[in-house]
N, C-alpha and C positions, 0 to 999 in steps of 0.2 A: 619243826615238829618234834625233834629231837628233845629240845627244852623243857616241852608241855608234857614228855613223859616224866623226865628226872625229876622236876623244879618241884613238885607235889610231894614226893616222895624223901627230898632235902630239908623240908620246907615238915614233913613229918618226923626226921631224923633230928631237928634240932629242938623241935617241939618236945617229945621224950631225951632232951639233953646229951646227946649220940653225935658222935662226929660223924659227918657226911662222907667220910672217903673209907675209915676202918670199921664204922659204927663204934669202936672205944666210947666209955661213958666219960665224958666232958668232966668230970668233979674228978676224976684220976689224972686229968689232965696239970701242966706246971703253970700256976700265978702266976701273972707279973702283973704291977699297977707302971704304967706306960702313957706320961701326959692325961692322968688323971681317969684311966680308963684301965678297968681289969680285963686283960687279955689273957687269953688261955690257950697254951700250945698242946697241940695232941701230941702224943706218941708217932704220927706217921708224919707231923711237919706243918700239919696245916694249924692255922691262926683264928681263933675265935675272942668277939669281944661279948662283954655278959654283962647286960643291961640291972644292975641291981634291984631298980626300981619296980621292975614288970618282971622280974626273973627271967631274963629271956636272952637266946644267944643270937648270935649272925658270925657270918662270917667278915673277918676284917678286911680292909681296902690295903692297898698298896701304900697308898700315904699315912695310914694310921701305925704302919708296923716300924 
């Protein structure tokens, strides 16, 4: 139940380009191109990758970092 509150509201935070955990805007965030993929560190740690094509973020997996 827990999920079905956040997951909406995460899922709205990356949509307006916002990290999920500071709300910090993602384009203040530091580059890195990493096995062919532009990932983006927030200020508070966490790992975003940014789909060029569709302009669009997620959050990174464990094996892509």
């Amino acid at each position: 139940m827990f999920k079905n509150l956040i997951f909406p509201m995460q899922a709205w935070l990356l949509s307006q380009k916002r990290c999920v955990g500071c709300g910090e805007s993602l384009l203040k965030g530091k580059k890195e191109d990493i096995r062919g993929q532009i990932t983006i560190t927030c200020r508070c740690g966490r790992i975003f990758v940014h789909n060029t094509k569709k302009d669009t973020y997620r959050r990174a997996m464990f094996d892509e970092v």
